[in-house]
C-alpha positions in Angstrom: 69.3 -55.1 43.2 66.2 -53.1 41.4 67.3 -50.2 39.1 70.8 -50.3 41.3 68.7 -49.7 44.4 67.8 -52.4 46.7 64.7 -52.9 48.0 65.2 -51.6 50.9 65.8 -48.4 49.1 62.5 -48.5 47.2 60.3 -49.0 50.9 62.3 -46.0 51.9 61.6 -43.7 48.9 57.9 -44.9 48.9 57.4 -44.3 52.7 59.0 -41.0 52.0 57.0 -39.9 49.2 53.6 -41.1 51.2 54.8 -38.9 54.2 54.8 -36.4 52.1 51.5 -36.8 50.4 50.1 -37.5 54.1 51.4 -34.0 55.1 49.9 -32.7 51.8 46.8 -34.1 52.4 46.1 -33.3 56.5 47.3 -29.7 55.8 44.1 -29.8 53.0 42.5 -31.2 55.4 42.4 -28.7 58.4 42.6 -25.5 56.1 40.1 -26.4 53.7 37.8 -28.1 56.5 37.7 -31.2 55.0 36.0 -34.2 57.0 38.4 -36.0 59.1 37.8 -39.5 56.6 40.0 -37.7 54.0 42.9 -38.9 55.7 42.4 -42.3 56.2 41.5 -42.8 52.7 44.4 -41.2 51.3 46.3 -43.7 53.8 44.5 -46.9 52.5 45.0 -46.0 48.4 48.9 -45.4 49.6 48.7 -49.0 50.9 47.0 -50.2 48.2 50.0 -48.8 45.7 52.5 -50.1 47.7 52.2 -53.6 47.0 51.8 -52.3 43.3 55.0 -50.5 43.4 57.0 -52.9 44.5 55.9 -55.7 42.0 56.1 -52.8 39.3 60.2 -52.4 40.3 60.9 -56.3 40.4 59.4 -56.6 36.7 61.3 -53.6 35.8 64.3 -54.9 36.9 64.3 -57.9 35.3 63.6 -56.2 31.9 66.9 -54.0 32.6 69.4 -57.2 33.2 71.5 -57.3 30.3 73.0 -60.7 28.5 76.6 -61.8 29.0 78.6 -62.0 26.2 81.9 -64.0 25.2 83.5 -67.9 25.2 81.8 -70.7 27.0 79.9 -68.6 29.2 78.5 -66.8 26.3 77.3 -69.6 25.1 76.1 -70.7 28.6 74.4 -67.5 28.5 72.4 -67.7 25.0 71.9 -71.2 26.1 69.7 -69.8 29.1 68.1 -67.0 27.5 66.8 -68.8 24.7 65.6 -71.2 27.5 64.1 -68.3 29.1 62.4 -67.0 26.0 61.0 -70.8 25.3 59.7 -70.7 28.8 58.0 -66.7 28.5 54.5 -67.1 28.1 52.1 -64.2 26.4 50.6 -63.8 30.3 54.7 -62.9 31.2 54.6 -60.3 28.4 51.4 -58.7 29.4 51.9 -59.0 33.0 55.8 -56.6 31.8 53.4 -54.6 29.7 51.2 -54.0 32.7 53.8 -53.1 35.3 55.4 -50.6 34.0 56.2 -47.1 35.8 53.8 -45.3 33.5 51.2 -47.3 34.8 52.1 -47.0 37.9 52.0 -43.2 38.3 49.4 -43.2 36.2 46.8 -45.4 38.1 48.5 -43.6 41.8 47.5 -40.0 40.3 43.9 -41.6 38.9 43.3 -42.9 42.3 44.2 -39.6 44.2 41.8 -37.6 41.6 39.0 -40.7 42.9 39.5 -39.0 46.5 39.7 -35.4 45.0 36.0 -36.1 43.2 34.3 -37.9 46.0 36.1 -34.8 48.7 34.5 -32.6 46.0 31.1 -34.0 45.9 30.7 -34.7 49.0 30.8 -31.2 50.0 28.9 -29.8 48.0 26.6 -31.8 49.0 26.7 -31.1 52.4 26.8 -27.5 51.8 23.8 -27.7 49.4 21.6 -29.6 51.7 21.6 -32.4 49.5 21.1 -35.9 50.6 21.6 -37.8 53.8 25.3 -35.7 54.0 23.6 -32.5 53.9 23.3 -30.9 56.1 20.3 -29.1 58.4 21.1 -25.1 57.5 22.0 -26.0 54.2 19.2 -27.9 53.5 16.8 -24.7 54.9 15.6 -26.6 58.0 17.7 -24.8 60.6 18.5 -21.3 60.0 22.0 -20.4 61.0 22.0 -19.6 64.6 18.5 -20.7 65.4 17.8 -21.2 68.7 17.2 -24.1 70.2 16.1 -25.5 73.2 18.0 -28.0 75.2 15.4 -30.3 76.8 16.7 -32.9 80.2 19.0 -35.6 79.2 16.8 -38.5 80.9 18.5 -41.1 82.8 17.9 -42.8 85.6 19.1 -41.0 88.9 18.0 -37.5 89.1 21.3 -35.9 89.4 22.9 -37.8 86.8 20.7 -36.1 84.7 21.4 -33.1 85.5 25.3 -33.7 85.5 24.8 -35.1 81.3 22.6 -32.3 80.7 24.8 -29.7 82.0 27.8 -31.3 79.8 26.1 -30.7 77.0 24.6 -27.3 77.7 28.8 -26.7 77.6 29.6 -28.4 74.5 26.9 -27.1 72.5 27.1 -24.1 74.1 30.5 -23.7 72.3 28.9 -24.5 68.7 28.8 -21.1 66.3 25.9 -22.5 64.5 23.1 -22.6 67.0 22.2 -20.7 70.4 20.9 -22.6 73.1 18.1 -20.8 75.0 19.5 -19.1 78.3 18.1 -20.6 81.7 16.3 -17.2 82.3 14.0 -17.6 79.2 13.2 -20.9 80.2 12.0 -20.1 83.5 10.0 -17.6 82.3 8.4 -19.5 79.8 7.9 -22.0 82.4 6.0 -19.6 84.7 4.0 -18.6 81.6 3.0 -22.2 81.8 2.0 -22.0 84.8 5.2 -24.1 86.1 7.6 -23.9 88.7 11.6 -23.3 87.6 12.5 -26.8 89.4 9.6 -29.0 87.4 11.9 -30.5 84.9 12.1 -29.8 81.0 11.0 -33.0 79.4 10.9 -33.4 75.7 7.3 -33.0 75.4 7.5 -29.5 77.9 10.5 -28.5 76.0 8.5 -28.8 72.5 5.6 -27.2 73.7 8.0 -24.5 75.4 9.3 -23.8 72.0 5.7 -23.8 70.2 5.0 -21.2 72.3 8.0 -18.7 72.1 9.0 -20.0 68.3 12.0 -22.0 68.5 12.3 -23.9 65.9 13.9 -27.2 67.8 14.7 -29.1 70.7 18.0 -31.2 71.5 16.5 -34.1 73.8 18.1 -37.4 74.8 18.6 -40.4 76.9 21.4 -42.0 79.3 20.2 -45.8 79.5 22.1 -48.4 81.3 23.8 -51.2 79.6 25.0 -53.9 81.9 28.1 -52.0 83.9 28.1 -49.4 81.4 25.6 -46.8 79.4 24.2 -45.9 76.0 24.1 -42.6 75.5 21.4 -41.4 72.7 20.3 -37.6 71.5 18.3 -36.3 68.8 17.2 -33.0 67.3 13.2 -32.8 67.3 11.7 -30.3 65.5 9.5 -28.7 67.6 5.9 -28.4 66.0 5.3 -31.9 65.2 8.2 -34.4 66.9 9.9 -35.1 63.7 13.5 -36.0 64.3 15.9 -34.0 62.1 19.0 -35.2 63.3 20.0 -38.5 65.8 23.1 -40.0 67.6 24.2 -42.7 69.5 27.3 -43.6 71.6 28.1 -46.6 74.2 30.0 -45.5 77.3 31.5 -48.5 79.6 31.7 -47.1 82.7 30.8 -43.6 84.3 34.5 -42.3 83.4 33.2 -42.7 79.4 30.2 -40.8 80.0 31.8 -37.4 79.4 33.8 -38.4 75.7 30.6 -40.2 75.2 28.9 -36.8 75.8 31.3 -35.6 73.2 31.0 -37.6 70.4 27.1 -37.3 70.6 27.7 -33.8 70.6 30.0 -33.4 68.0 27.6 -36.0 65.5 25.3 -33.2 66.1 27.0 -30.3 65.4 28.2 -32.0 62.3 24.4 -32.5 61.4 23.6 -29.4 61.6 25.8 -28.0 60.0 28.6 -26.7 62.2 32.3 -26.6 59.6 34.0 -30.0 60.3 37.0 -26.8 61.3 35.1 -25.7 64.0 34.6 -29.2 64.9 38.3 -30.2 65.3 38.8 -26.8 67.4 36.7 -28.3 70.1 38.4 -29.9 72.8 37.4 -32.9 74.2 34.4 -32.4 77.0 36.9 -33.8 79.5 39.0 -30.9 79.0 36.3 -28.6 78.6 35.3 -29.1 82.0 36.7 -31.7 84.1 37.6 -35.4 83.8 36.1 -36.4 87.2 32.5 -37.3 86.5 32.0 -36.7 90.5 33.7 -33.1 90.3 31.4 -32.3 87.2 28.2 -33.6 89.2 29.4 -31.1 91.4 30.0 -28.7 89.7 25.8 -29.2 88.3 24.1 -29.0 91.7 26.1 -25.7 91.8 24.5 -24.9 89.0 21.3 -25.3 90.3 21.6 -23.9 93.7 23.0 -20.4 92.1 20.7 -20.3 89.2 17.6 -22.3 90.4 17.5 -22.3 94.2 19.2 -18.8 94.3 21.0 -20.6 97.0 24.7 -18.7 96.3 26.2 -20.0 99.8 24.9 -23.2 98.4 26.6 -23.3 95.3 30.0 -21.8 96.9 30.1 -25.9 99.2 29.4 -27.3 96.1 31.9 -25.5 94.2 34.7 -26.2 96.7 33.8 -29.5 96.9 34.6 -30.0 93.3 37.8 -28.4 92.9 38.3 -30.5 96.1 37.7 -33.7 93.8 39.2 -32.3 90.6 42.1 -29.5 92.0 42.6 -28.8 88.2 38.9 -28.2 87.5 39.4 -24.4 86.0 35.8 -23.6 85.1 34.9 -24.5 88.8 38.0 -22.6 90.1 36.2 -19.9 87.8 32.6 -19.8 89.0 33.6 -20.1 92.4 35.8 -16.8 92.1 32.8 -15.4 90.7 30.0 -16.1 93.5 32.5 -14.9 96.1 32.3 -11.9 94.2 28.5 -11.6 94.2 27.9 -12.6 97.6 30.6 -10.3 98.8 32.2 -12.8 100.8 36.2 -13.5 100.9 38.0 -11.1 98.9 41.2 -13.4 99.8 39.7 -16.1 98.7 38.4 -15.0 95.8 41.6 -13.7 94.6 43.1 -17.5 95.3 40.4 -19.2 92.9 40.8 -17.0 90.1 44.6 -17.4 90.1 43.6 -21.4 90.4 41.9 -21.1 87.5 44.1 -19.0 85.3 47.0 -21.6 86.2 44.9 -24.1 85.0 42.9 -22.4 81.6 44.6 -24.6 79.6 42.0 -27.3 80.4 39.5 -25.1 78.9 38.2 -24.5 75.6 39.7 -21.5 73.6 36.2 -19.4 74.5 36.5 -19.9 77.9 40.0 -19.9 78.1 39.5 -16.1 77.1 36.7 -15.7 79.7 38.8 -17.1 82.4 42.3 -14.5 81.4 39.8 -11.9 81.4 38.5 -12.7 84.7 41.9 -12.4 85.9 42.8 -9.2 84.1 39.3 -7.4 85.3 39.2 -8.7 88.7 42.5 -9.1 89.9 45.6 -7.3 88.1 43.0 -4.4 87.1 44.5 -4.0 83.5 42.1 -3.3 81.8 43.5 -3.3 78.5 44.3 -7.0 78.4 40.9 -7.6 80.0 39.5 -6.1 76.7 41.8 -7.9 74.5 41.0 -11.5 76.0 37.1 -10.3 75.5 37.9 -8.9 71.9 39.1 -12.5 71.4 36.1 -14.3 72.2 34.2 -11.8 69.7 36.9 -13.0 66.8 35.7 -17.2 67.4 31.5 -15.5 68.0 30.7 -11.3 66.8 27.6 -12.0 68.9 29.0 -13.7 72.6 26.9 -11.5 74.4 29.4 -13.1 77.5 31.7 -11.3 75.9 30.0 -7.9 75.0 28.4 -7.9 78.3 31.8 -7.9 79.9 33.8 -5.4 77.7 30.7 -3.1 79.2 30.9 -4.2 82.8 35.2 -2.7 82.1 33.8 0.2 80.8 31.6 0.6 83.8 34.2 -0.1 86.4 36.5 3.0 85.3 33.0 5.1 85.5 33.1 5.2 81.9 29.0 4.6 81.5 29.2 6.0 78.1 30.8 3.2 76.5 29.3 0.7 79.1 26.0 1.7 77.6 27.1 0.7 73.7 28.1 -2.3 75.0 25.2 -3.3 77.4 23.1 -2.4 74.5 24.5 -5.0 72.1 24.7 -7.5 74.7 21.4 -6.9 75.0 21.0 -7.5 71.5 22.6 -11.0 71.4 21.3 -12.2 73.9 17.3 -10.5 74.5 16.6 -13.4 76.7 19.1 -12.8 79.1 18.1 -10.1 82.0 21.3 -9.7 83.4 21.5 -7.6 80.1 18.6 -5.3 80.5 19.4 -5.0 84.3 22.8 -3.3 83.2 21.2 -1.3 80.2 18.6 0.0 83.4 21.5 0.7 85.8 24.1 2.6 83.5 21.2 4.6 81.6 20.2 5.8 85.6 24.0 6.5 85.9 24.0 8.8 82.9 20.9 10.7 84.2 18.4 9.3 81.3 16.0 8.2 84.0 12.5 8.1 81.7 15.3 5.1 79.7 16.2 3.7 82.9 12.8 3.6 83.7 11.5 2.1 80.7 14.2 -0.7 80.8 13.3 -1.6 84.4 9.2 -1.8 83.6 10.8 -4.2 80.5 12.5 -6.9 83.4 9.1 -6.9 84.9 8.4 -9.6 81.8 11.4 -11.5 83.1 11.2 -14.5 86.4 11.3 -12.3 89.6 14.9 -11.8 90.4 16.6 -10.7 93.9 19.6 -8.6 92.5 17.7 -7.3 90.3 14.1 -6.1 92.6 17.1 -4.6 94.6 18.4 -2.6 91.7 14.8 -1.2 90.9 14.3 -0.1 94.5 17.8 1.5 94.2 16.4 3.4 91.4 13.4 4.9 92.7 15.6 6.7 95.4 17.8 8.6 92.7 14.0 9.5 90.7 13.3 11.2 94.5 10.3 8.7 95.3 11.0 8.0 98.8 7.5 6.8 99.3 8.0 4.4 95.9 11.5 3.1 97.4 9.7 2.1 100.4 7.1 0.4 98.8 9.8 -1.2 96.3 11.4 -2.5 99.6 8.7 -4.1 100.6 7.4 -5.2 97.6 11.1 -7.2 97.3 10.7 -8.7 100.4 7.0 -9.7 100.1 8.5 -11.6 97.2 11.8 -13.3 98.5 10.4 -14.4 102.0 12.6 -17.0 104.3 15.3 -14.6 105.8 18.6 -14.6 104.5 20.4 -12.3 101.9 17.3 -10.4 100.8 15.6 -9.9 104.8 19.2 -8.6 105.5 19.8 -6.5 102.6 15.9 -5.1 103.3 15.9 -4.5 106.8 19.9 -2.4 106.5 17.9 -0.2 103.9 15.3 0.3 106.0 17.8 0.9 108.6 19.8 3.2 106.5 16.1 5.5 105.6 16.3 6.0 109.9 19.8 7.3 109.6 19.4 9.3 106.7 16.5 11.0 108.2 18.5 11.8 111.5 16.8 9.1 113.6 19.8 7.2 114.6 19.1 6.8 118.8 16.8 3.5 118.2 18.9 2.3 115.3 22.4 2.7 118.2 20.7 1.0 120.3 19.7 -1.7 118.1 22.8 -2.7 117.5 24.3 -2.2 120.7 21.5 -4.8 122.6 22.8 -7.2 119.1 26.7 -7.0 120.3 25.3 -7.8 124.0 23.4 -10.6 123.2 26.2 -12.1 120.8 28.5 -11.9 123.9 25.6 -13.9 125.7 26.1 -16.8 122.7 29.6 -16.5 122.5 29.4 -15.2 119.0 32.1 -12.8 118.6 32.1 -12.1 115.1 28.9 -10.4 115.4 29.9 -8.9 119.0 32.4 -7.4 117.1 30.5 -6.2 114.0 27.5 -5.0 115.9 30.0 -3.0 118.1 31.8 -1.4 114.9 27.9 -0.6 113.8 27.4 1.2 116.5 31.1 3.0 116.6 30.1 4.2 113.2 26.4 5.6 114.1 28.2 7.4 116.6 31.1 8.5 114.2 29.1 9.7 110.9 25.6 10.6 112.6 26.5 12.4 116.0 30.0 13.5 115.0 31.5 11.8 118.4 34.9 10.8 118.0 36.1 10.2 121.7 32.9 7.8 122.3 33.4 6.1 118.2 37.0 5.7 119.2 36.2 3.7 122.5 33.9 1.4 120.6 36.3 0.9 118.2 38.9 0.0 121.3 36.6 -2.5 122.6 35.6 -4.6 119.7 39.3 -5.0 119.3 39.9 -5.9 122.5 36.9 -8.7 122.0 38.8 -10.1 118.4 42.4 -10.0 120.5 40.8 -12.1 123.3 39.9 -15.1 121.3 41.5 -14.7 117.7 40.9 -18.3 117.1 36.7 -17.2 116.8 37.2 -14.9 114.3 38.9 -16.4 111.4 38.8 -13.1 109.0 39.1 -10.0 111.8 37.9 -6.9 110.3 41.2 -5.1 110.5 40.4 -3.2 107.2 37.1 -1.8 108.2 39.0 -0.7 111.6 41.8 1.0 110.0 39.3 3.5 107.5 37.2 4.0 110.9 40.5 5.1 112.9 41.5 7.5 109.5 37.6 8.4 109.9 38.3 9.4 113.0 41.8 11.1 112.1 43.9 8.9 113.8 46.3 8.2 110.8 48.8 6.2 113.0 46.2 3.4 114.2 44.6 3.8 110.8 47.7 2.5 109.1 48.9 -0.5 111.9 45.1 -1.9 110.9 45.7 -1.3 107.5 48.6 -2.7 107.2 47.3 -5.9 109.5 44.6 -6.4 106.9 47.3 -6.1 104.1 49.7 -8.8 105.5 46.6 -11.6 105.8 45.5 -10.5 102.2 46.7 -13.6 100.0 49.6 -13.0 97.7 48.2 -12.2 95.0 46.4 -9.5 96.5 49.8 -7.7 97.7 51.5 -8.9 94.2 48.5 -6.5 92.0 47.0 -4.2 94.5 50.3 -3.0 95.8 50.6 0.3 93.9 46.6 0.8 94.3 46.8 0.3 98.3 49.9 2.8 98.2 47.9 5.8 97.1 45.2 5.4 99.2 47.0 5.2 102.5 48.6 8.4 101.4 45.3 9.6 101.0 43.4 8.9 103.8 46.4 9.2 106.1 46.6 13.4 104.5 43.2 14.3 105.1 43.2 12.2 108.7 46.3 14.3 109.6 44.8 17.7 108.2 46.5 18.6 105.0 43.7 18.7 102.5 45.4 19.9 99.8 48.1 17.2 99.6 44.9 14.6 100.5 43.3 16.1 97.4 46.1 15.5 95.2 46.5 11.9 96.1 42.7 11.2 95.6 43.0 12.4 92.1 46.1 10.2 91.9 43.1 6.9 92.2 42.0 5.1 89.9 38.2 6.2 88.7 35.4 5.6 91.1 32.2 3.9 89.8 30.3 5.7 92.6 30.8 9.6 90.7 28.7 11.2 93.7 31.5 9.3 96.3 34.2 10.7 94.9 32.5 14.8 94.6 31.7 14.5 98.0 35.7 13.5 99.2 36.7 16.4 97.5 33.7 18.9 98.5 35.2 18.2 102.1 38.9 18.6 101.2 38.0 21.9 99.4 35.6 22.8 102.4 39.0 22.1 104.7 41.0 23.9 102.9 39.6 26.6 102.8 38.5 26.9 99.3 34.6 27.8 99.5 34.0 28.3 96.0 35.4 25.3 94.9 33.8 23.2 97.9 30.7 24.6 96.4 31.0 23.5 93.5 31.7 19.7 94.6 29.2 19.7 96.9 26.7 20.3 94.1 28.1 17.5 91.6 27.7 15.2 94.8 24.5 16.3 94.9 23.4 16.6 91.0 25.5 13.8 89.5 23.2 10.7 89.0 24.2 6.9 90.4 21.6 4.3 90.7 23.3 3.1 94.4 23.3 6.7 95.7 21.4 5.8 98.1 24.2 4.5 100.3 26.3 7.4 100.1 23.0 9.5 100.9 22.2 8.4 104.0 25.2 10.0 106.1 26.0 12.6 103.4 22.6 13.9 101.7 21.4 15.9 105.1 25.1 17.2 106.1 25.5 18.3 102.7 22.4 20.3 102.7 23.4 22.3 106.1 26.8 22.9 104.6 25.9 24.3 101.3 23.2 26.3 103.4 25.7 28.1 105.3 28.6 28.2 102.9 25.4 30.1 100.1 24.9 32.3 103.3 28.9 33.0 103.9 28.8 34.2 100.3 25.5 36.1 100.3 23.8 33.8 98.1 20.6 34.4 100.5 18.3 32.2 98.0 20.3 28.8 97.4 21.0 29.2 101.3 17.4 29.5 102.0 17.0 26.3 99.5 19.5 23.7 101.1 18.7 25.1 104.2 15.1 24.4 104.1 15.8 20.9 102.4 18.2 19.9 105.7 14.9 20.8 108.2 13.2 18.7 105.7 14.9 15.8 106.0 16.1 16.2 110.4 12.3 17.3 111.2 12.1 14.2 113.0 15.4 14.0 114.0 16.9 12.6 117.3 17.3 15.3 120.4 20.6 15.4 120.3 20.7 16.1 116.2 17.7 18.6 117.2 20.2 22.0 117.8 21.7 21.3 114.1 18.1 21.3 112.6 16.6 24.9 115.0 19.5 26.5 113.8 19.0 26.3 110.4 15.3 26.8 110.8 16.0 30.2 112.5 18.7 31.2 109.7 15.8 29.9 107.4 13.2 32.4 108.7 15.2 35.4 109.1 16.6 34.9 105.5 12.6 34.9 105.1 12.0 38.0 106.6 15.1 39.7 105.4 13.7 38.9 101.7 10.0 39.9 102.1 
């Protein structure tokens, strides 16, 4: 018994009190962002007392015994204590002077006031830059947020380089205290060096890269192999004379390892520089960050490089699947593979499937990119664009200056056709981020949208300084058809092709503008039969996709040029007869495209079976979101293909805003025009032809003639001889050279033309 406890009793009250103090102290800890070897010391001084506590309660003890008294065994007993006192030395005495509770308490609260100091001094010496613990930014060697270059992780296989280097362009890329340099800036500056994008950023290209645009470091480093396993090494260089600011080294032993040694580099780093050891502890391990298949990460690199390198995006969507195939849990790769569906175009279904992949699975991903990816899948797929905003707003709480995240909030804005508030946030993305064109592009497009062309002009001439880039050149070219330079679009066409040669994506996107010019000018005869000898020579290699496609090309030339609904309608017929023949060749039929041509053509009860045929093989979570959204347009187009304009009107204003402004004032020009309603058709014809929209030029080439001849006659209906005589003139204009057949349209309007003429002196 000790103090009428046991001793069992004292280990419990001690290992209570030290759970306590523990608590105490990893609470400090993470609050206070305290380094992580706080806790482990405050562990080894509780071990140290323990020991010193429990020899303190057995002296203690024996002091508190107390003599027995009475008869023989009193006797007995002085007889023993007496003994005892002979025995007592003057060590016993100080050894019960020493171990006493006051001590005891005493020395625990002098050794937790050690750790207090040396927690104290330590950082403030990190924080003032002092010593080997402080650190970079303190110290005034790195400015807070510098950029910095990150230069190829060397190893030796090629695309195990690329694989490290990519891991720790997505660690680092999560650290608050520095900005890596985007992989546009670097290929500029490459090209400015009179290098190719795909030469490789060695440390001594990456330095002199950073010499000449300013930065003031580079992060380089190598993989080496060590018997079965690696040992990974990085270091922070600054960039005008090699000196190495900051080094770290970690052994991996086997290619699994690579990835927490990729962390632990990283975070050594980070901690150098000066990154809060808070920030620190809310990074996740790089497994979870990205993946923890080395194989689906090296992946998930060459995809980098094929989309942002090669500009190879059919490329990068193999690659992509291939890694999700390896790692089904692999969110980010569920991510970017949702989003180059979504650029090419290709696979709505599909792309719908990944990004609910990857929102099942954003757990695995840092908070920051957990946001992006519940964005994603707000934006994209449920359309609320509310929580969209929110999951963006979120990012801006961990980084005020993601441009990710700014960009995006814009690109929401920009969907509902709200272009103000796209611009303000474009701008600042543009801000945060001045190396990235993706940023300017959007400034350019979304100033075009609101009509400040000499901007939207300005901001193009400034992406000239940027790598040459295909979405981009497009955009441009785009934009000299709403600044009414035919002759500059042309040029712009050419121009974009001349520099993109080899076919593919670009060749197709040139020669269907080219195509479109033909058709917008009223020359549609060669461009019918264009694609009429393409569906015959498709049947001829047994390609029926593109039997069918060319055939709906054709159905539609007939349709929106010529007005010929009986021959559009047989077309139709036949290409589904060719997809019903041999469904196994045609593994997405284009049952969606078929049902808007049959509304097109006012058929609203084949319009809806196709519709509704397209709905069924959308994926689920299509038909879960969209449901509401699909709803109001079938009513729509099924009204105005039936003939009720005015109950077609209403559900088109029921949609959600279009983008594509000038769209949406045409639809309801022709609903007023059917209806009836002249004045009010006026009207929208005008906004479709005086709102501004960078891509107008799609809409213009069936619309921009046939809206001239209307708003001729509907001015002369009214008596407006003068605007009749205007869009009359601009209608023979554009159908001077038009096909025979279109040639009736075009002499009637030049004969209303000249007697309005005459009529007016």
């Amino acid at each position: 018994m000790i103090g009428g406890r046991t001793l069992l009793q004292v280990l419990g009250l001690y290992a209570a009190g030290s759970w306590l103090v523990l608590q105490v102290v990893d609470v400090l800890k993470d609050n206070m962002g305290l380094p992580d070897w706080v806790f482990p010391f405050a562990f080894v001084l509780l071990l140290i007392g323990l020991p010193i506590i429990l020899a303190t309660a057995v002296v203690q003890s024996r002091l508190a015994k107390p003599a027995v008294a009475g008869g023989e065994e009193g006797v007995g007993a002085s007889g023993l204590a007496a003994e005892t006192a002979e025995v007592a030395s003057p060590a016993s005495a100080e050894i019960r002077g020493l171990f006493t509770w006051r001590n005891a308490l005493l020395g625990g609260g002098l050794a937790f006031l050690f750790l207090a100091l040396a927690t104290g001094a330590f950082m403030y010496m990190r924080g003032a830059g002092i010593g080997p613990v402080g650190s970079l930014v303190a110290a005034g060697v790195l400015e807070e947020k510098a950029r910095v270059v990150l230069a190829d992780i060397g190893a030796d296989e090629p695309a195990l380089s690329r694989t490290v280097t990519e891991s720790f362009r997505v660690d680092l890329a999560q650290s608050p205290v520095i900005r890596l340099v985007g992989s546009d800036s670097i290929a500029d500056a490459l090209a400015r060096m009179g290098r190719g994008p795909d030469s490789g950023l060695d440390e001594a290209t990456a330095r002199e890269l950073a010499q000449r645009d300013g930065i003031p470091a580079v992060i380089a480093g190598e993989l080496a192999t060590l018997g079965s396993g690696y040992v990974l090494t990085a270091r922070l260089v600054d960039a005008s004379d090699g000196t190495v600011l900051a080094s770290a080294r970690s052994a991996a032993r086997d290619d699994e390892a690579i990835l927490s040694a990729i962390d632990e580099v990283s975070s050594r780093l980070r901690e150098r520089i000066g990154e809060s050891y808070t920030s620190l502890r809310g990074t996740p391990e790089l497994a979870h960050v990205t993946t923890g298949s080395l194989a689906a990460l090296k992946k998930y690199t060459e995809a980098y490089d094929a989309r942002f390198r090669d500009e190879d995006p059919e490329a990068a969507v193999r690659l992509l699947e291939e890694a999700v195939a390896i790692d089904s849990t692999f969110a980010l790769a569920w991510r970017d593979l949702s989003t180059v569906l979504d650029n090419i175009g290709r696979d709505r279904g599909r792309q719908a499937e990944t990004l609910e992949q990857a929102y099942r699975y954003r757990d695995r991903l840092s908070e920051r990119e957990r946001y992006l990816v519940e964005a994603s899948y707000h934006s994209e797929l449920t359309r609320d664009w509310q929580k969209a905003t929110e999951a963006y707003q979120a990012m801006l709480r961990l980084d005020p200056d993601d441009a990710q995240a700014l960009n995006n909030i814009g690109a929401n804005y920009y969907a509902q056709a709200d272009f103000e508030n796209a611009l303000v946030w474009y701008r600042r993305s543009h801000a945060a981020a001045p190396d990235v064109s993706l940023h300017l592009a959007n400034v350019a497009i979304t100033e075009a949208n609101l009509g400040n062309l000499d901007s939207a002009s300005a901001r193009y001439a400034e992406l000239d300084s940027f790598p040459p880039n295909p979405l981009f050149e497009e955009w441009h070219a785009q934009f000299r058809w709403l600044a009414g330079d035919e002759e500059a679009f042309r040029a712009a066409l050419e121009r974009y092709q001349e520099t993109f040669p080899g076919g593919g994506r670009v060749s197709s996107r040139v020669t269907r503008s080219l195509e479109g010019l033909e058709l917008l000018h009223g020359r549609a005869r060669e461009r019918l039969a264009e694609a009429e000898e393409r569906a015959e020579r498709s049947d001829l290699a047994g390609d029926v996709r593109e039997s069918v496609d060319s055939r709906l090309d054709a159905a539609e030339i007939r349709l929106d040029v010529y007005g010929d609904t009986a021959d559009a309608v047989a077309t139709i017929l036949d290409a589904i007869a060719r997809i019903e023949a041999d469904m196994a060749a045609v593994e997405d039929p284009p049952w969606w495209r078929i049902g808007n041509m049959f509304f097109d053509a006012g058929d609203a009860e084949r319009g809806r079976a196709y519709r509704d045929s397209a709905w069924q093989r959308s994926p689920e979570p299509i038909r879960r979101w969209r449901a509401t959204e699909r709803s109001a347009d079938l009513r729509y187009r099924a009204a105005r293909a039936e003939g009720t304009p005015e109950e077609a009107l209403q559900h088109l204003r029921a949609l959600p805003p279009a983008w594509c402004a000038p769209c949406r004032h045409r639809e309801e020009a022709e609903l007023f025009d059917a209806a009836g309603r002249a004045d009010s058709a006026l009207v929208y014809y005008r906004l479709y032809l005086d709102t501004p929209f960078n891509f107008r030029f799609w809409e213009d080439v069936v619309m921009l003639a046939r809206t001239h001849e209307r708003l001729g006659q509907l001015y002369d209906e009214r008596g407006d001889l003068e605007n009749a005589a205007l869009h009359y003139a601009r209608f023979v204009e554009l159908w001077a050279d038009a096909d025979p057949e279109l040639q009736p349209r075009v002499q009637a309007a030049q004969a209303r033309l000249e007697e309005i003429v005459r009529e007016r002196g």
